[in-house]
N, C-alpha and C positions, 0 to 999 in steps of 0.2 A: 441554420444556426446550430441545430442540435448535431448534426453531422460533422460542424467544425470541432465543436465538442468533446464528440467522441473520437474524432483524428487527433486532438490533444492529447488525449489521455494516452491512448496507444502510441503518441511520440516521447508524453514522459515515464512509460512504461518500459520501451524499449531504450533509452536514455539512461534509465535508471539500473537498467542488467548489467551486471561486472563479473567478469569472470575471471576469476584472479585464483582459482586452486591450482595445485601443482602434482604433476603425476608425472615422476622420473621413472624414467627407464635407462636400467643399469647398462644393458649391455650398449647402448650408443649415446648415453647421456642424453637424451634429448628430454625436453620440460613442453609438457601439451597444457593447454588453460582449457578445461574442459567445464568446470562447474559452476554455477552462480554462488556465489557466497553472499552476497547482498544485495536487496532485492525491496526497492520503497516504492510509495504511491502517495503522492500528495493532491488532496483536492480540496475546494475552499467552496462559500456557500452557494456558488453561483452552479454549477455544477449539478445535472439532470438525475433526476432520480434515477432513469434507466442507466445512466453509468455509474450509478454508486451500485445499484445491485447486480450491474455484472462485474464489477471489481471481486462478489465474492465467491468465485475460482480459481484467482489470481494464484493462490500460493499452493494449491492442491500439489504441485509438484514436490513442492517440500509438506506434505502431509501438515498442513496446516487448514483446518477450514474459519471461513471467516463471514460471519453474518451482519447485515445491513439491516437494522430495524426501526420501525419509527421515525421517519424522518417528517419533518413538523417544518414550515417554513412560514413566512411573516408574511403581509400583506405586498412587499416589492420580493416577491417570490425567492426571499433567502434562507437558507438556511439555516435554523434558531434551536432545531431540536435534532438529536440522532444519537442509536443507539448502535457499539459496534463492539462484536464478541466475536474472539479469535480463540480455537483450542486445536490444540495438538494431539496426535493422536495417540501421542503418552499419557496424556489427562489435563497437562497444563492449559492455565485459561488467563487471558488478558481479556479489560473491559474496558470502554468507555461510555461513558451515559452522559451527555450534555443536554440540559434546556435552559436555556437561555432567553431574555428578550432582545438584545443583538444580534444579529448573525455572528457564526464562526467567522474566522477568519482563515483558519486551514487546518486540516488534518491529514498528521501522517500513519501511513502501515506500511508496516515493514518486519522484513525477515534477516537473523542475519547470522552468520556463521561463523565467523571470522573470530569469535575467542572461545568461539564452543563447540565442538564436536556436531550436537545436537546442533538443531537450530534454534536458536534462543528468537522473537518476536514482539511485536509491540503495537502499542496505539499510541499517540500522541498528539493532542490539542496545540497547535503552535499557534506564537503568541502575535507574528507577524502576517501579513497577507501576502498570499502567494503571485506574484506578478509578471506573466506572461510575456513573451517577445513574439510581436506578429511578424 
């Protein structure tokens, strides 16, 4: 079970990689897609603690570090508490802190590049559950 778990994750990991920047080269016109510009990870409360805290070296390629703390779960072993801080290594910081007596329902992180030179980043509480295809 924890194994399928974790092949989940690394399939909407690699799912989720887009490489859509653009590097012309004059002398033969050619356009290579070389870079990630955005880059998410969504997990909801069912999801093992050992894949929430390896999520956080996910984005070290875009100097983004990202920490998993406190994760507090309810007696049908959900998800109800978690703390998740992302900083850049310009100094920016995004947070989320949720406790709850429901389980989440899903949370996204994510990186993203695509109107910002830098890489702009996030946390977000989503308000829908995340629903898998076996």
């Amino acid at each position: 079970m924890k194994i399928s778990k974790y092949l989940l994750i690394v399939l909407l990991l690699l799912a989720n990689l887009k490489g859509f920047s653009q590097n012309k080269n004059t002398e033969n016109d050619t356009i290579s897609y070389s870079d990630t510009i955005r880059q998410e990870v969504v997990f909801d409360s069912n999801d093992p603690d050992e894949a929430l805290y390896a999520m956080q070296n996910i984005f070290k390629n875009q100097k983004i570090a990202t920490e998993i703390l406190n994760i507090k779960r309810d007696r049908n072993n959900k998800i109800i508490a978690i703390e998740i801080k992302m900083k850049s290594d310009d100094g920016r910081i995004k947070e989320l802190n949720i406790n709850k007596i429901k389980p989440i329902k899903a949370i996204k992180i994510y990186v993203d590049k695509t109107n910002n030179p830098d890489w702009d980043f996030g946390i977000e509480e989503l308000i829908e559950e995340v629903h898998y295809s076996k």
